[in-house]
N, CA, C and O atoms as a Tinker XYZ file with bonds, in Angstrom:
   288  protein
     1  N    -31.933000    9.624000   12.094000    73     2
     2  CA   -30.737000    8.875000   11.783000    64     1     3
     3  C    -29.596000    9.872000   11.539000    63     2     4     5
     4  O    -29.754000   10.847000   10.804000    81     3
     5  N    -28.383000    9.595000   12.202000    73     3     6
     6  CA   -27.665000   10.377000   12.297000    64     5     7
     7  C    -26.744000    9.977000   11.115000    63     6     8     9
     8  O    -26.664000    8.753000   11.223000    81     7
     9  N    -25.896000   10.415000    9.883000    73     7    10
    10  CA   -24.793000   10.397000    8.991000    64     9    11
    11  C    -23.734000   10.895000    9.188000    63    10    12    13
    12  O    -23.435000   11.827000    8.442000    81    11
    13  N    -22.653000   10.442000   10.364000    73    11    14
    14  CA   -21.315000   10.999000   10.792000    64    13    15
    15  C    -20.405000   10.822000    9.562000    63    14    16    17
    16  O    -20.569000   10.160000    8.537000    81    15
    17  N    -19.918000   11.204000    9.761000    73    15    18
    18  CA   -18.533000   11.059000    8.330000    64    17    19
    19  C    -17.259000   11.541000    9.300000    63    18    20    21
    20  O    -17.281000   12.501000   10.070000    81    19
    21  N    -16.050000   10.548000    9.045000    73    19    22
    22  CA   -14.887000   11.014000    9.636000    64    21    23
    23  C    -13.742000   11.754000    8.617000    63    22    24    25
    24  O    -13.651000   11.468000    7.423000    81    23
    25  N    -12.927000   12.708000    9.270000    73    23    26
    26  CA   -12.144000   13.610000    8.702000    64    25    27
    27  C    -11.386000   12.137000    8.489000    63    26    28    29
    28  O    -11.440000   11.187000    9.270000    81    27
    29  N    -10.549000   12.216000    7.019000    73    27    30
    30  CA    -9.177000   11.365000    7.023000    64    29    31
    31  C     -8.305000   12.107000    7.615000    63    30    32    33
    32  O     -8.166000   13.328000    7.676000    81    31
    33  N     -7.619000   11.060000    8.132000    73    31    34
    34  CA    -6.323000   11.655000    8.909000    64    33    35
    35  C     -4.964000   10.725000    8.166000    63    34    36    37
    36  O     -4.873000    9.513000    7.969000    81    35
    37  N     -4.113000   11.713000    7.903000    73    35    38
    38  CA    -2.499000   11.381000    7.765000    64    37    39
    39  C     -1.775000   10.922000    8.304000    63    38    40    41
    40  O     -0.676000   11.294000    7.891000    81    39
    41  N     -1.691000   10.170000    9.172000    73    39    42
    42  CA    -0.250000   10.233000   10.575000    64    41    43
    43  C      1.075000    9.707000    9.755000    63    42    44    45
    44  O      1.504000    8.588000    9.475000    81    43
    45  N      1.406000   10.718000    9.567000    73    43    46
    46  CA     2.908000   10.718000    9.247000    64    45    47
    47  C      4.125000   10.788000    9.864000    63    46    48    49
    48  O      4.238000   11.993000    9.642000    81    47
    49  N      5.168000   10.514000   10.470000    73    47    50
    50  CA     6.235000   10.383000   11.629000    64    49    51
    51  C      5.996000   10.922000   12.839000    63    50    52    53
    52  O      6.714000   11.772000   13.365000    81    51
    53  N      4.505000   10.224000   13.542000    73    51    54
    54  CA     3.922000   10.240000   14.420000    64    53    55
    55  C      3.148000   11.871000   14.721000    63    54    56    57
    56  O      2.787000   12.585000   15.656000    81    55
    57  N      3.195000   11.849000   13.387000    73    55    58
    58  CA     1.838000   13.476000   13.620000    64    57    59
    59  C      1.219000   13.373000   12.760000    63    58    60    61
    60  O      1.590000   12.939000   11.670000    81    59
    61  N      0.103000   13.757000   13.053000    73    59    62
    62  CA    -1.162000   13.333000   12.702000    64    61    63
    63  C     -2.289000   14.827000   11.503000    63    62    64    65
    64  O     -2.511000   15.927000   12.010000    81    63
    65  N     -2.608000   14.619000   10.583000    73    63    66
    66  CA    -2.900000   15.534000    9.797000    64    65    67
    67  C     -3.839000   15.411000    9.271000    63    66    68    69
    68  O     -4.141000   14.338000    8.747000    81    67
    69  N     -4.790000   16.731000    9.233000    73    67    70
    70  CA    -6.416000   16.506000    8.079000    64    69    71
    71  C     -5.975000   16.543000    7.103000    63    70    72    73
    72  O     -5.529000   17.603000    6.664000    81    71
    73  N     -5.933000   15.307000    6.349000    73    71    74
    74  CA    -5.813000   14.608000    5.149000    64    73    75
    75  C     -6.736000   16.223000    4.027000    63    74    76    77
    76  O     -6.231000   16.926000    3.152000    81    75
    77  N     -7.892000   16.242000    4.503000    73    75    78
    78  CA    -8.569000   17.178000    3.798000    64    77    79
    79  C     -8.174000   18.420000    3.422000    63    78    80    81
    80  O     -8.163000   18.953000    2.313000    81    79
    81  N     -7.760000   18.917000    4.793000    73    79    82
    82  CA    -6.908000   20.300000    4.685000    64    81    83
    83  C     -5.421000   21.044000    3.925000    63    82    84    85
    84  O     -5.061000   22.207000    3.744000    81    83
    85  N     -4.717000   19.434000    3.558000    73    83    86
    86  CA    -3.687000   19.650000    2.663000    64    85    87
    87  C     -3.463000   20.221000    1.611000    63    86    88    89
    88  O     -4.543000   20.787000    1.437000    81    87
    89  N     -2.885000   20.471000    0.832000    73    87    90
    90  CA    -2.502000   20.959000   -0.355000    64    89    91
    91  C     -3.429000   19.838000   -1.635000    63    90    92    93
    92  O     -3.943000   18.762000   -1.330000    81    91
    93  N     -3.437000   20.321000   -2.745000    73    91    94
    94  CA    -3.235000   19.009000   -4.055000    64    93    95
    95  C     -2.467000   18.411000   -3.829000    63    94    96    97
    96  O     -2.438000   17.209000   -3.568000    81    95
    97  N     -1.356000   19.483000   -3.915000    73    95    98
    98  CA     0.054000   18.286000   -4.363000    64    97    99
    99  C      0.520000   17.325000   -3.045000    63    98   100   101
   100  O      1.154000   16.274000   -3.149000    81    99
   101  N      0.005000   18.003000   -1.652000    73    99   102
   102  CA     0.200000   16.794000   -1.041000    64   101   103
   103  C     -0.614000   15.744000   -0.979000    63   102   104   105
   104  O     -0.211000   14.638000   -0.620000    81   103
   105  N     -1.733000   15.966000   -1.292000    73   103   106
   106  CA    -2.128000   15.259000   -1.505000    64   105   107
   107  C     -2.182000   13.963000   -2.665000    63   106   108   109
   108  O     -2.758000   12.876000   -2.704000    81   107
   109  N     -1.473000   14.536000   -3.360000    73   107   110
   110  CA    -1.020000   13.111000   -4.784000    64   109   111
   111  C      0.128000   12.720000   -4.252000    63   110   112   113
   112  O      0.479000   11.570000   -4.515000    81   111
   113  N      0.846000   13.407000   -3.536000    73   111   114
   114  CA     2.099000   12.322000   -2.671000    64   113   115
   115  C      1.805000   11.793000   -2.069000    63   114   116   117
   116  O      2.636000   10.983000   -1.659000    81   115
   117  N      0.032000   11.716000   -1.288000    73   115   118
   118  CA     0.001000   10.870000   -0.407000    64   117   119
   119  C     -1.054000    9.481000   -1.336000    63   118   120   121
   120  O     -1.316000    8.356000   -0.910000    81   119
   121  N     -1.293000    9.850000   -2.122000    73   119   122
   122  CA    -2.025000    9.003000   -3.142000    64   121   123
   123  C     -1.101000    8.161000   -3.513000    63   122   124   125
   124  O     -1.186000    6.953000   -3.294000    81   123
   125  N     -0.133000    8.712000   -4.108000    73   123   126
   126  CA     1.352000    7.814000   -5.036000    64   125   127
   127  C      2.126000    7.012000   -3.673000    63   126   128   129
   128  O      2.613000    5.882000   -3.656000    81   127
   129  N      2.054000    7.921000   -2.675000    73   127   130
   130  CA     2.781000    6.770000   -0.950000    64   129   131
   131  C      2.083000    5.699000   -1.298000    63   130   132   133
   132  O      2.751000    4.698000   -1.559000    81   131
   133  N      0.923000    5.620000   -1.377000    73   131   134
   134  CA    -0.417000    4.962000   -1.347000    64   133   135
   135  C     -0.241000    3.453000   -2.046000    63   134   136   137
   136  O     -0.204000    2.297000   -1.625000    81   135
   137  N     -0.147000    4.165000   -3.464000    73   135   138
   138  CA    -0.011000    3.202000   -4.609000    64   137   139
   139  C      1.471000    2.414000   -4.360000    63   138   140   141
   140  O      1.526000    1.199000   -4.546000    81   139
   141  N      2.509000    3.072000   -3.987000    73   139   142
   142  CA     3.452000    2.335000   -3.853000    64   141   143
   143  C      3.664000    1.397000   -3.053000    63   142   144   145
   144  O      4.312000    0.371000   -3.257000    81   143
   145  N      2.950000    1.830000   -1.823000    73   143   146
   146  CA     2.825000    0.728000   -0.533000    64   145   147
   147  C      1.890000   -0.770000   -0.719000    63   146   148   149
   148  O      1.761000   -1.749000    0.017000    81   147
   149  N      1.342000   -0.426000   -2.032000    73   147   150
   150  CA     0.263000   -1.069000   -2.626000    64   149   151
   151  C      0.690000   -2.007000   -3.469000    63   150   152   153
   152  O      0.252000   -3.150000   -3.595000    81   151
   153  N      2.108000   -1.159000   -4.406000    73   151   154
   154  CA     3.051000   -2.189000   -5.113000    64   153   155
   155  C      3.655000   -3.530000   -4.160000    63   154   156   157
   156  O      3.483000   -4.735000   -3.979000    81   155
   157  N      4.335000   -2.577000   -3.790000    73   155   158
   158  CA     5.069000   -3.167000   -3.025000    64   157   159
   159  C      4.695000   -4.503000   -2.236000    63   158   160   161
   160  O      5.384000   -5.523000   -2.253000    81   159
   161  N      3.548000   -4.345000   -1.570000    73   159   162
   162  CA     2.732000   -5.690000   -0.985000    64   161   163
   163  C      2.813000   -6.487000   -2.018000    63   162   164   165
   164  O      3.261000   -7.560000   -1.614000    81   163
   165  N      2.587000   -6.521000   -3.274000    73   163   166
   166  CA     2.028000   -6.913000   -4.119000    64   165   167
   167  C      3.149000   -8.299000   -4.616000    63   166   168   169
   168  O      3.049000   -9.526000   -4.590000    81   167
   169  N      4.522000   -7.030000   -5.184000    73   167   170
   170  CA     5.554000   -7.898000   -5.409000    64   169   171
   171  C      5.920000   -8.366000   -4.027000    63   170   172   173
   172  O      6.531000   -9.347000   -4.453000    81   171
   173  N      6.044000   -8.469000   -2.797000    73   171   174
   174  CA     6.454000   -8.869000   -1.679000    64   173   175
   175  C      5.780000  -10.552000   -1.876000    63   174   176   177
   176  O      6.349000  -11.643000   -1.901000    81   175
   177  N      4.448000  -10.199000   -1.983000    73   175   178
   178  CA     3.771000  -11.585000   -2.089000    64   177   179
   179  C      4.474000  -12.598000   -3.301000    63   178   180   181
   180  O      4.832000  -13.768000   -3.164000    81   179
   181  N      4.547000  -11.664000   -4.632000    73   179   182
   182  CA     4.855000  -12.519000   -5.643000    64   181   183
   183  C      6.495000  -13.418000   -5.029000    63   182   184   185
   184  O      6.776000  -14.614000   -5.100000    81   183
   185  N      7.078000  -12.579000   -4.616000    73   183   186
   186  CA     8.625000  -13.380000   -3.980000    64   185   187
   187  C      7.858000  -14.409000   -3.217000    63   186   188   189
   188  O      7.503000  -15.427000   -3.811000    81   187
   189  N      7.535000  -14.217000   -1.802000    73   187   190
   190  CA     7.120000  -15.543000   -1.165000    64   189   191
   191  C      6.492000  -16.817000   -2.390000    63   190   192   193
   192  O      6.842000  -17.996000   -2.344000    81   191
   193  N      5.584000  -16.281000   -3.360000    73   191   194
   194  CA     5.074000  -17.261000   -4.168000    64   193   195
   195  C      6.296000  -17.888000   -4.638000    63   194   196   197
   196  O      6.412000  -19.036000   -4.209000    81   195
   197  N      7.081000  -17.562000   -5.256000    73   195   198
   198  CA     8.702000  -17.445000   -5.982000    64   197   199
   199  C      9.383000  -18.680000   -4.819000    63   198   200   201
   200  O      9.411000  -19.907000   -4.912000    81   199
   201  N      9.813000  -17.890000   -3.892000    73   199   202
   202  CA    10.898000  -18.688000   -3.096000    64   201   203
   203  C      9.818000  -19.845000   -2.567000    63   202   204   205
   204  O     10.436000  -20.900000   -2.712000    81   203
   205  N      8.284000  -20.201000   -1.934000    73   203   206
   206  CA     8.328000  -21.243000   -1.863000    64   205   207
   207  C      8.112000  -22.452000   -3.289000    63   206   208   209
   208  O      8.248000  -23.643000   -3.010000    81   207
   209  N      7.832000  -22.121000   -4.532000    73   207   210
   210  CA     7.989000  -22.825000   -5.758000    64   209   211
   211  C      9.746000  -22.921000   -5.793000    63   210   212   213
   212  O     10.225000  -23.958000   -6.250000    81   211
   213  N     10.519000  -22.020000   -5.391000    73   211   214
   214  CA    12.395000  -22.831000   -5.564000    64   213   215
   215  C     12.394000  -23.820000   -4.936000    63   214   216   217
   216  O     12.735000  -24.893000   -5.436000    81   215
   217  N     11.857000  -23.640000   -3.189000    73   215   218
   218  CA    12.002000  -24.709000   -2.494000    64   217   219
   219  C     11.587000  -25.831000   -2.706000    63   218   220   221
   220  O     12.170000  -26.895000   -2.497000    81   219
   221  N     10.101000  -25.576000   -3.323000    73   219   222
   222  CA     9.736000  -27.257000   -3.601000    64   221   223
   223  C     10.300000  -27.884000   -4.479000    63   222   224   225
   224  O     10.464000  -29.101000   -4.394000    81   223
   225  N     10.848000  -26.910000   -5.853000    73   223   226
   226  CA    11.548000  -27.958000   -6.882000    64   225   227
   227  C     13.004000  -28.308000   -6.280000    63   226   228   229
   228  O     13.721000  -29.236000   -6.655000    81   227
   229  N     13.221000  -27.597000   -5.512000    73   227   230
   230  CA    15.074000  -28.255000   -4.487000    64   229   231
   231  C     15.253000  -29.321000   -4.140000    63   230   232   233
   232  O     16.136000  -30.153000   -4.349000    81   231
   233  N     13.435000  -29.269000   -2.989000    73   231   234
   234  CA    13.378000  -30.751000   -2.626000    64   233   235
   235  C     13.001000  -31.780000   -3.879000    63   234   236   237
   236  O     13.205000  -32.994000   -3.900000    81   235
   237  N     12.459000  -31.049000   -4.806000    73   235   238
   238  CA    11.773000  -32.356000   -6.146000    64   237   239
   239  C     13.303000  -32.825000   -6.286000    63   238   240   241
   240  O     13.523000  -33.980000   -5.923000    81   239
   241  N     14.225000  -32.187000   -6.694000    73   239   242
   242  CA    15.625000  -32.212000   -7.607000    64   241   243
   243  C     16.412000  -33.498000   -6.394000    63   242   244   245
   244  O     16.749000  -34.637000   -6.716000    81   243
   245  N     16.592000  -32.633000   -4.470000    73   243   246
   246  CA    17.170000  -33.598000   -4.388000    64   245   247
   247  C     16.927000  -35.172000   -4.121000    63   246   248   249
   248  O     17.809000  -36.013000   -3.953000    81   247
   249  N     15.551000  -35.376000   -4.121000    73   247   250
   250  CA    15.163000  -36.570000   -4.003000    64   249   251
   251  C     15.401000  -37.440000   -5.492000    63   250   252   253
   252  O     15.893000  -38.566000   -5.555000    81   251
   253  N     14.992000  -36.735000   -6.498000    73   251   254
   254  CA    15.419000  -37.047000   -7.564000    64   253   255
   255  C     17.052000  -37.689000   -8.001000    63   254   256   257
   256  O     17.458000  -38.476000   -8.856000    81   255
   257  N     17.503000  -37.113000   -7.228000    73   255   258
   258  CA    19.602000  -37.152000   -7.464000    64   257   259
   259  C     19.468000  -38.032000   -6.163000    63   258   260   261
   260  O     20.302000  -37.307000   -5.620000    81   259
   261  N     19.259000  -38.666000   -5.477000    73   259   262
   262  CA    19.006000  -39.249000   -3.998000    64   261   263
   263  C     19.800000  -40.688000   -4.801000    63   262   264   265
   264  O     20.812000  -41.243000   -4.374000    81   263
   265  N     19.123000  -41.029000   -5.890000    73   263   266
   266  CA    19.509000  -42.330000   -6.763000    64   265   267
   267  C     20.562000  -42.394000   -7.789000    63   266   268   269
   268  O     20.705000  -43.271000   -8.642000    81   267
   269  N     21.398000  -41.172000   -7.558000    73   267   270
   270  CA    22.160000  -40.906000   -8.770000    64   269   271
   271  C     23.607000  -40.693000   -8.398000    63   270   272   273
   272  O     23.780000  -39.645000   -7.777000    81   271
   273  N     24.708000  -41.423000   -8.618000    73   271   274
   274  CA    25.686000  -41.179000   -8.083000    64   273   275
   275  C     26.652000  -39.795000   -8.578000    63   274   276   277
   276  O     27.132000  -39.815000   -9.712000    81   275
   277  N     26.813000  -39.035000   -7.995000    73   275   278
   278  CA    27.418000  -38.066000   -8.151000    64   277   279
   279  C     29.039000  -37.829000   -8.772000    63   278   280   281
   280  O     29.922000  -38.614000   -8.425000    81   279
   281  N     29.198000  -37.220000   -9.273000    73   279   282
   282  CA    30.783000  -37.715000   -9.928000    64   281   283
   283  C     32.081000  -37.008000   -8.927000    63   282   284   285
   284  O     31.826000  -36.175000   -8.057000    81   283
   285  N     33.212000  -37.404000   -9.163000    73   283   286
   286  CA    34.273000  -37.021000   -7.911000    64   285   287
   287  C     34.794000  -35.717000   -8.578000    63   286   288
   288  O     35.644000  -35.030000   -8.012000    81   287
């Protein structure tokens, strides 16, 4: 039984790098890229959750006012 293991690779502005062979410190910049890209999804999702809960209470509100005469 064979146990291959692949080098990580970096590809960073279309070049490509042994993740292994780097520095520490680039390597915690590429950890912290990491985590941030990680944030980021994260809150990205929480907005979509966000804007479609505005929309539905917009539509709750204007069906609600649908019966309500509005003042001049």
């Amino acid at each position: 039984m064979t146990n291959e293991t692949q080098t990580p690779v970096l590809t960073f502005e279309g070049k490509r790098y042994d993740l292994n062979a780097l520095p520490d410190d680039l390597k915690e910049l590429v950890r912290g890229m990491q985590v941030a890209d990680a944030q980021l999804r994260i809150h990205e999702d929480t907005l979509k959750v966000l804007a479609f809960g505005r929309q539905s209470m917009a539509v709750q509100l204007n069906d609600k006012l649908a019966n309500i005469t509005p003042i001049d």
